[in-house]
N, C-alpha and C positions, 0 to 999 in steps of 0.2 A: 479608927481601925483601918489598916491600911486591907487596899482590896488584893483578893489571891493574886499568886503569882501568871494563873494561866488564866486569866482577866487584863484583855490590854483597852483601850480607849482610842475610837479610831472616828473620822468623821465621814460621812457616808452623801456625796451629792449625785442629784439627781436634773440632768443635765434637760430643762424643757419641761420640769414639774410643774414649776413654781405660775402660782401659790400655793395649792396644794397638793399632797401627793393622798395617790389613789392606786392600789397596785387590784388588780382582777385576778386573773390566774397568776400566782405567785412562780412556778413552774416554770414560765415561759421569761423570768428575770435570772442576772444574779451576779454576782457582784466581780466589779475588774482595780486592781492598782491602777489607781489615777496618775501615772506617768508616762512617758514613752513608750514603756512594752506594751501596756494593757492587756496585763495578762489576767486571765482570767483565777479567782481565787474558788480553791478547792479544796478536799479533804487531806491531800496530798501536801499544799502549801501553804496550808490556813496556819501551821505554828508560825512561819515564817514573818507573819505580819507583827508589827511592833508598833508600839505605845504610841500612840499622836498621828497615826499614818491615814491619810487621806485614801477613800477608795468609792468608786463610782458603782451607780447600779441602772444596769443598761442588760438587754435583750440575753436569756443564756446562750451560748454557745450553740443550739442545736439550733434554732431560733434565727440566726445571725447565719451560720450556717448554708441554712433553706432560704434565708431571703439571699444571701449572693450569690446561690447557685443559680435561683432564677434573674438576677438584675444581668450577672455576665453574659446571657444569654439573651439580652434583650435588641431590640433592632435598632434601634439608635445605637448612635455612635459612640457618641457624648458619654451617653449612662454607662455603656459597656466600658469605657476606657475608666469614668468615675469608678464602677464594680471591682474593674479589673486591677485598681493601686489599693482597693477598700480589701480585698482577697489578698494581695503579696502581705498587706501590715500585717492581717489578722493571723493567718499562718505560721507567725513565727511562735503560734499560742498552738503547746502540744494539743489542749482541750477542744479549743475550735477544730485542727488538722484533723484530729480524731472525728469529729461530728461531719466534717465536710468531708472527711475519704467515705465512712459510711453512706454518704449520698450520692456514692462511684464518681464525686468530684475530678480524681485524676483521669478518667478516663474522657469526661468532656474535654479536662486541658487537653490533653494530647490528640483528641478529635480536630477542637481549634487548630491546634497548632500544625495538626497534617491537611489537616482541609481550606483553614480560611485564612495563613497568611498572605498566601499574592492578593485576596482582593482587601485583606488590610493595606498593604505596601502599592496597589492601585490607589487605593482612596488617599494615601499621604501623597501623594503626587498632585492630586486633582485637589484635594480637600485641605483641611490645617496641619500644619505640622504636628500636632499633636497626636496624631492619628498612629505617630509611628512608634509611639507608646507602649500599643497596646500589646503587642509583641515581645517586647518588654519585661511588661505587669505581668505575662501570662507564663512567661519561662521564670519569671522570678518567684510568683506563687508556684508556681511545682517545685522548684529549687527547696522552696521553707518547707513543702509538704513531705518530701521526700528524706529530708534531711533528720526527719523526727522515726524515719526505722520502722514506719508501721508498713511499708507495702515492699513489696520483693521487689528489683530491677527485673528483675528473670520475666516480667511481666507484657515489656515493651516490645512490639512491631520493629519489622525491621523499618518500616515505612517513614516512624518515628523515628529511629537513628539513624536514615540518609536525612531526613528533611532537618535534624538536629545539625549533622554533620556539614551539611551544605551551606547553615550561616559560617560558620567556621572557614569554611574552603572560598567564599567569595573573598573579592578583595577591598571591596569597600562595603564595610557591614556596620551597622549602630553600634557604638565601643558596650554600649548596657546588653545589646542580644547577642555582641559577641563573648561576652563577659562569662553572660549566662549558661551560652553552647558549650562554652571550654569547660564551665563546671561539671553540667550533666554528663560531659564526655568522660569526663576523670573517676566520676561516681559509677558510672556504666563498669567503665574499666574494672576499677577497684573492688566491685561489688559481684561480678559477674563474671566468670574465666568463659560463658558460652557468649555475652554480650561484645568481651575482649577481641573474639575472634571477629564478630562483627563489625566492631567499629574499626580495629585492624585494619577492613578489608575498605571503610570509606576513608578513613587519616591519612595521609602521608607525612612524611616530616617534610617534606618539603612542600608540603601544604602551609607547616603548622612555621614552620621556621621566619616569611615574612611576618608575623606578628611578631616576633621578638624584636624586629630591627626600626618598632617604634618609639616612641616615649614613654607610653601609658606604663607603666609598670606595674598596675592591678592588672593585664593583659598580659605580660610579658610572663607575671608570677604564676597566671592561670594557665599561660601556654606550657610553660616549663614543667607544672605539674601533669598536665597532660603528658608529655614526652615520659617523664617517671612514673606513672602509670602503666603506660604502655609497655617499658621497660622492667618493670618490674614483675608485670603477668607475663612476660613474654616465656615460653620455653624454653630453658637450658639452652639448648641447640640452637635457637632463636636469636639469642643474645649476642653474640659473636657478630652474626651477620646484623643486627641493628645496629650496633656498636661503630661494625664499619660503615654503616650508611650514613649515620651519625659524623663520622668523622670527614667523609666524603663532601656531605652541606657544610663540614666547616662549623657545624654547631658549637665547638668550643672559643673559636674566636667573635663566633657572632657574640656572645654570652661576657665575652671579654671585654667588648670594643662596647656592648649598647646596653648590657647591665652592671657589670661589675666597674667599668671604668667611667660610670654614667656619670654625669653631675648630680642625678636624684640618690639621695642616701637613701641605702638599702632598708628595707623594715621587716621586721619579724618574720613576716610570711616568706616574702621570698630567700630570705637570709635560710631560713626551713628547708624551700626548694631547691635552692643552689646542693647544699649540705645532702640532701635526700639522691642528688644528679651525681653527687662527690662519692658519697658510697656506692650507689651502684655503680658506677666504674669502673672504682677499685676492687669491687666482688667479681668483675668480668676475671681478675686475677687466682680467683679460688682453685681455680680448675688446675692451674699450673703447679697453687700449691698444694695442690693436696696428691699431685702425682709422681709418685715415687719413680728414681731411674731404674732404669731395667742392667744391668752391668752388660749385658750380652747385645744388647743395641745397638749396633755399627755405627746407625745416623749420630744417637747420643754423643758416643764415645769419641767421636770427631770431633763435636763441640770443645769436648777436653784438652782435643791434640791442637786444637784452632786457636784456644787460650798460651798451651806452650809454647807455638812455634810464634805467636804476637811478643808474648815476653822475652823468649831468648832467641828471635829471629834465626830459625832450624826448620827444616823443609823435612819434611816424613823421609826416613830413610827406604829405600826399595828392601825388601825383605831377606834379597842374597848377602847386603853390607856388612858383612864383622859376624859375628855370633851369636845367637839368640841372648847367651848373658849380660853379653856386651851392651846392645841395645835395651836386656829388661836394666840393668845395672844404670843405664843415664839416665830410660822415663824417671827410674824410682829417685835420681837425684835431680834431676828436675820439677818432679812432683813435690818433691820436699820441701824444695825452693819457692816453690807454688803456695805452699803452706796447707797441703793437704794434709788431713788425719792419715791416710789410709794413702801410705807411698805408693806400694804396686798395684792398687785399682781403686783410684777415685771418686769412681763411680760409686763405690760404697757408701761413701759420704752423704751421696743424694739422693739415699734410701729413706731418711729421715722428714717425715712430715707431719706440721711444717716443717721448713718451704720447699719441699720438693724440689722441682726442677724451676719453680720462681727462682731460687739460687743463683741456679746456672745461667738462667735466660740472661740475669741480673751482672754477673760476672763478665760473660761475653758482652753484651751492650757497655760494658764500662772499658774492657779490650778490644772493642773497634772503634769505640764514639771519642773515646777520651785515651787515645791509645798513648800518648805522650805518660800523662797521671799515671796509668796502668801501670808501664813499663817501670817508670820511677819508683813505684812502690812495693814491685817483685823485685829488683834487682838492688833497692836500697836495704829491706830486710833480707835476703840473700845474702848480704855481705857483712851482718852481724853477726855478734855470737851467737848461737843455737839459741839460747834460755833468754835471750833480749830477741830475738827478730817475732815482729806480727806475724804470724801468721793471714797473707793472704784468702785462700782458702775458707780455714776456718771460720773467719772475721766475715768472712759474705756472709756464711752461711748464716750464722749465728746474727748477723745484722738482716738480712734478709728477713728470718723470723720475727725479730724483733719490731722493723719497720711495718709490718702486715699486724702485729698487737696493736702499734699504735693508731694506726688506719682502722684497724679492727676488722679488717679483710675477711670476707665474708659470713658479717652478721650485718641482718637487718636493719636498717635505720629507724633511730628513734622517731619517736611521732612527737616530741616535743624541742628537739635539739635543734638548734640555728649554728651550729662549729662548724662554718665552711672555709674553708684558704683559700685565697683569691690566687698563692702563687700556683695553685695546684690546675689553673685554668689555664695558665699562663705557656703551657707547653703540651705537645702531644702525648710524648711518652713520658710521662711527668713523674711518677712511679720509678722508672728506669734512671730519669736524670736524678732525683732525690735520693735514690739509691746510692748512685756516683760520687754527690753533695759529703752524705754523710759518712763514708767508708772511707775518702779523704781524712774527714775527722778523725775518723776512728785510728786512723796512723797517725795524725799529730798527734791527738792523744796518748795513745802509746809510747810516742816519744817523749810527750811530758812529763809522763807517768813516770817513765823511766821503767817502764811494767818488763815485768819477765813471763813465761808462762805461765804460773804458776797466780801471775795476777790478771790472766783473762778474765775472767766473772767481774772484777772491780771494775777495769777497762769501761766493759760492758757496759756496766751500772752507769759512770759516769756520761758517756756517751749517750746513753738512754736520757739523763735529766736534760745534758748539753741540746739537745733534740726536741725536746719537752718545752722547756726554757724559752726556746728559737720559736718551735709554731705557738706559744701562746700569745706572743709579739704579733701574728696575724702577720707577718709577712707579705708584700702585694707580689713578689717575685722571688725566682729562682736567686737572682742573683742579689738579692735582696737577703732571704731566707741564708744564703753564703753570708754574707756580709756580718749575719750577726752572729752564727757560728763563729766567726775569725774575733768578737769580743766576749763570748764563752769561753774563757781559754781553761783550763783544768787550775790554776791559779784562783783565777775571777770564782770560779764552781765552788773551792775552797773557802772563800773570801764570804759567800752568798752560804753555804753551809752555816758557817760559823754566826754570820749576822741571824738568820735563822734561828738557830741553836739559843740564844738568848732570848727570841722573843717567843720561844715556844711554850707549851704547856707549865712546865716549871716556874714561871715566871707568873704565868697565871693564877697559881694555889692560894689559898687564902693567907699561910704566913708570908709569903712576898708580897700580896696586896698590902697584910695591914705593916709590911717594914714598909712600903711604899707612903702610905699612910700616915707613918710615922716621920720621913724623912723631908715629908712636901714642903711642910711649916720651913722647917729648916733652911731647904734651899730659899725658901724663897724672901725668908729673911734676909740670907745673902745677896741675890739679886737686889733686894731692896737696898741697903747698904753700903751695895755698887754704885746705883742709880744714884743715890744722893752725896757720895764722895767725885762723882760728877758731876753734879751740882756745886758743889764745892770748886771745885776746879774752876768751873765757869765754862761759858761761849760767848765766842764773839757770832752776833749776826746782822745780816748786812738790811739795809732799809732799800724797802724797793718803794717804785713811783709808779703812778698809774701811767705814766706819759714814755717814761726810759727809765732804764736801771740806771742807778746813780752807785759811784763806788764811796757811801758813806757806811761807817760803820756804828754797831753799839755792843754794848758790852753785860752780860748777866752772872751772877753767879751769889750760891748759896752759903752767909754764913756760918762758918765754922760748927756754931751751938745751933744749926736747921730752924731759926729764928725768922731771921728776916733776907729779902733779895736783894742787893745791892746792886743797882744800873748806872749806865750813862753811858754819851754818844765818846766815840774815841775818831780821830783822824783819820787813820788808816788802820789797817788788820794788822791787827799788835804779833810780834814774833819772838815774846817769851812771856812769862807772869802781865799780868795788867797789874797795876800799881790802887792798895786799897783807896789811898785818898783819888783816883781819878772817876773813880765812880760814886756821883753826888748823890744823887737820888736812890732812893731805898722805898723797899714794902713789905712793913710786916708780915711777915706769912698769915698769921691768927685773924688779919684781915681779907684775906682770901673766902670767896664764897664759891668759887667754881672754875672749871677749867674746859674751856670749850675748843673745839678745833672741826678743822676743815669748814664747809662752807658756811657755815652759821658765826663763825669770827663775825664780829663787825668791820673790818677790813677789809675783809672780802665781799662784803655785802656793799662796802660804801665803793670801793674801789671795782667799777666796771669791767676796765680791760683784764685786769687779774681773774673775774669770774671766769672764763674761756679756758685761763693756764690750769688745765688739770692736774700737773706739776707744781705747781706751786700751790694750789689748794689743798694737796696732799700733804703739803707743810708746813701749813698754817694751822697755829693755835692763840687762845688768848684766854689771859688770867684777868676771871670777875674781882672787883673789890668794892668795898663802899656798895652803894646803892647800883650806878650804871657806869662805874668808870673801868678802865680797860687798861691793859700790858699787853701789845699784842706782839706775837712772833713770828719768823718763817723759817724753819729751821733753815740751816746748812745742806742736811741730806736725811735719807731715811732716819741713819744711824740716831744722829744728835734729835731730830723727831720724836723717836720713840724712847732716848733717856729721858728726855723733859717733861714730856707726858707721862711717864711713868713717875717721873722723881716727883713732881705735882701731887699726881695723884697718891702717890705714898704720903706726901708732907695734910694732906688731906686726910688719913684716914681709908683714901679709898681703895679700892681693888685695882692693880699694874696689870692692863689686858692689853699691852702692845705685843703684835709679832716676835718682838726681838723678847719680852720676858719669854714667851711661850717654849720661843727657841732655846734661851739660855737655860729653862725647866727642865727641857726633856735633855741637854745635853750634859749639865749636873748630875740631873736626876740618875741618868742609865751609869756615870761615869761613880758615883757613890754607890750604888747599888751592885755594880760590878765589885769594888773595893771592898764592902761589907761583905760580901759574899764569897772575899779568895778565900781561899784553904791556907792560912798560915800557922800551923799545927808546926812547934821546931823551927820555927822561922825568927833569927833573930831581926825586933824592929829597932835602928837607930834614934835613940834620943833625943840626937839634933839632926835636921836634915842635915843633904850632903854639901859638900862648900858649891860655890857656883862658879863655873871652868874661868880661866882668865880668856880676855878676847884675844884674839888672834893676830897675829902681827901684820896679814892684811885681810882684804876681801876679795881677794881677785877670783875666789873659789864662786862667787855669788854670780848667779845670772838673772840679767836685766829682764823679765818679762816684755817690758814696754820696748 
């Protein structure tokens, strides 16, 4: 009878019993996973345990506890720093953190840590290197104890976060206690908005900034989150002015030059941080968009006139010039030109938030920075017909909004997401230039489109994927990021739609799988049929020498009735049919026992210098017969490689698993399955195919690749 389900079998050692075990107060035991965590097992995680699972029984929790509160605190040195690595392990166990906070555990640490680091960092000087440990051990066990959410931050001295801050801010500090300062800084921050103001007021970034311009990259990851941190409790009002400080240290090229373009490949975490530095950046943008214009706003409203006069090179007329009509009659046709919704006051336009007055800001930066592009593309749709010209204007706007969705401009960054753009480091106003990048597009498009008004929203769409498509490439540059928008063309978008479209859902359903099903055999008969009407045909292959290549040849191929192999050596590389009588020797197939290739050939095994030609072992095969006698080959090229193995292994029985079957599968396969699946309802089929065109009376139409 098999034992219950919630009955598992586990073996239990007892580490110093032996020979016998003898427990007293059972109270003061209790049992841990015998593996790296040693965590301790509880009511909580006792289902967790499973069948066969090995588990230790050693001192409980409370137990362990009281004996490392008292060892860390002993006057040796030795024992303290042994206590002090025996506390970070045990710590990362919620059970024990819990038993050891109860015994105001953290408040020793942080006693240590304000009171007796200088005459730790005396004694490493004078004493063993190891002494500089213990500093260490002791920011590492608060790190695990803190990190289990039983104790407030709210808790901590300010005494505590200078002397925290001050490993941080020296310049040559133990990369382990700098490791650890940058975390509690970040946990302070994140945890605390009264702690934020305090450690604010010990951080500088340009404290924090040499760490980045290291190697270390657990350092560089924990500095960075520190900066986002700070960044992120910062007040509204706040942000603005860090932003510029930020930009001031050059923070975005330090980030360029010694993480992003580092030789060390990036990992998870900082891949996080970078991403976490990338939104909040771009939420410095919310502000602009979420504020509507004011139409009555003089400053605003200049912005407007600063766009017109860049485009159609026009100086503000003085107010006495011509007629009030006169002058409202050109803005409203020049506005138009502009590709304003709203001819006699524009300003209407950038009531709509989003993007606000991002639009605009986004608009002018594209009419002073890129004023050439600008101008070409008001004055090229200006000169279309109404119902064909982009709209300038509109097209910001509308791409403005658009590009802050895909940013996701002002929401929060995920706490799991690593989606950072390297090209988005790569420039200051970066935001402002991708702006530029894409609104380019957005007129090629247009013109590929061939769009009229009436096809804005499609435009859009398309634009939107074309965008999509480009940052999922991961782009390392602006001009990079360009580059592969110019092979998105609205063509290629088309091209990728339609390949899409076939292998979407539909194709998934269970009556496509089982015609799939049904059609496999099929092809693959054919394949097969191929292969061995290639065989037929034959190949010539050439004999190589361990010493030099010799230009001798020989010659194989497959009996008509897939019987026997008919070989032998020929002169030179035959240049039409080989002749049946020139090939003497012959092997029945039925005496065939296997088909071997690459390094296990005997061939290759006997012949030394050939082991080395990775090339050439990629083309070596050889057919078993008899007991240990051998046919060996080296093919021609991939191609004739993978029919011979294939054809073999068909004349065997056995299953064709070369690349090239696989390939001719899925290119059958899709191209039958498309055919079975037209709509030819009313469609007359011809009886006979159609004749085949005569050749052509020359070539001259053909070009030579080579």
């Amino acid at each position: 009878m098999p034992p219950p389900a919630d009955i598992v079998k586990v073996a239990i050692e007892w580490p110093g019993a032996f020979p016998k075990w003898s427990l007293g107060n059972h109270e003061n035991f209790a049992l841990q996973i015998a593996d790296s965590t040693n965590f301790y097992i509880t009511e909580k995680n006792r289902n967790d345990i499973k069948n066969g699972s090995i588990l230790r029984l050693t001192t409980s929790p409370y137990q362990t506890a009281l004996q490392l509160h008292e060892r860390i605190q002993s006057s040796s040195m030795d024992a303290k720093l042994e206590a002090l690595k025996d506390l970070a392990n045990a710590s990362r166990d919620i059970t024990f953190a819990q038993e050891f906070i109860n015994l105001d555990g953290i408040s020793l640490l942080t006693q240590m840590v304000e009171s007796g680091t200088e005459r730790y960092q005396k004694l490493q000087k004078i004493m063993k290197p190891c002494f500089g440990d213990l500093l260490s051990f002791t920011l590492t066990a608060f790190v695990e104890l803190m990190d289990h959410g039983i104790v407030s931050w709210d808790t901590f001295s300010v005494a505590f976060i200078k002397k925290i801050a001050s490993y941080v801010n020296k310049s040559a500090m133990d990369t382990a206690v700098l490791q650890r300062s940058l975390a509690i800084l970040e946990s302070m921050v994140l945890n605390s908005q009264d702690l934020y103001h305090k450690v604010a007021q010990e951080i500088t970034i340009g404290q924090l900034i040499p760490h980045l311009q290291g190697t270390d990259q657990d350092i560089q990851t924990y500095t960075i989150a520190v900066i986002n941190a700070l960044f992120l409790k910062a007040p509204e009002e706040k942000r603005q002015e860090m932003a510029h400080i930020l930009a001031q240290k050059q923070l975005r090229s330090i980030i360029l030059s010694n993480v992003i373009r580092s030789p060390t490949p990036i990992n998870d975490e900082m891949a996080h941080q970078l991403y976490v530095l990338q939104v909040l950046t771009f939420n410095l943008l919310e502000d602009r968009m979420m504020t509507k214009m004011d139409p009555q706003d003089q400053a605003q409203r200049d912005i407007i006139f600063e766009l017109r006069r860049i485009a159609f090179d026009v100086e503000c007329e003085p107010n006495n010039s011509g007629s009030i009509e006169k002058r409202k009659s050109m803005y409203t046709r020049d506005y138009k030109k502009l590709g304003f919704i709203n001819h006699v006051n524009p300003a209407v336009d950038f009531t709509q938030i989003p993007p606000g007055m991002l639009a605009l800001d986004n608009m002018l930066y594209f009419a002073r920075h890129h004023q050439d592009a600008y101008i070409r593309i008001v004055l090229e749709n200006s000169s279309r017909e109404d119902k064909h010209e982009c709209p300038f204007g509109r097209s910001s706007i509308e791409l403005t909004k658009m590009l802050c969705e895909i940013l996701k401009v002002g929401e929060l960054p995920s706490e799991n997401c690593h989606d950072f753009h390297p090209m988005f480091f790569t420039h200051d106003r970066s935001f402002e230039e991708f702006f530029c990048i894409c609104i380019q597009l957005l007129n090629k498009t247009w013109k590929e489109m061939r769009a009229t008004s009436e096809d804005f929203n499609k435009v859009m769409q398309v634009v939107r994927e074309q965008i999509m498509r480009a940052l999922t490439l991961k782009p390392n540059s602006l001009d990079q990021f360009k580059s592969r928008l110019q092979n998105l063309s609205y063509t290629e978008i088309l091209k990728i739609r339609q390949s899409e479209r076939m292998n979407q859902e539909d194709f998934q359903s269970r009556p496509i799988l089982e015609l799939r099903e049904k059609i496999q055999p099929e092809i693959m008969e054919l394949i097969k049929q191929q292969r061995l009407n290639r065989l037929c045909e034959g190949t010539c292959f050439r004999k190589i020498s361990s010493r030099r290549r010799q230009d001798k040849f020989w010659y194989c191929r497959l009996s008509p009735n897939h019987k026997v192999l008919h070989y032998g050596d020929l002169e030179e590389s035959p240049q039409g049919e080989v002749p049946h009588d020139s090939l003497q020797d012959k092997l029945p197939v039925a005496d065939i026992k296997a088909v071997i290739t690459g390094k296990d050939c005997p061939h290759m095994k006997e012949k030394g210098a050939l082991k080395q030609n990775k090339e050439v072992l990629e083309l070596a095969f050889s057919v078993l017969y008899e007991s240990d006698e051998y046919l060996n080959f080296i093919a021609p090229d991939k191609h004739e490689y993978c029919v011979w193995t294939d054809g073999l292994n068909a004349l065997l029985g056995k299953e064709m698993t070369s690349d090239y079957t696989k390939s001719d599968m899925d290119t059958l396969l899709s191209m039958e399955m498309k055919l079975r699946l037209l709509d030819l309802e009313n469609i007359q089929i011809p009886e006979a195919p159609p004749p085949i065109p005569k050749e052509p009376s020359n070539y001259d139409f053909v070009y030579d690749c080579n």
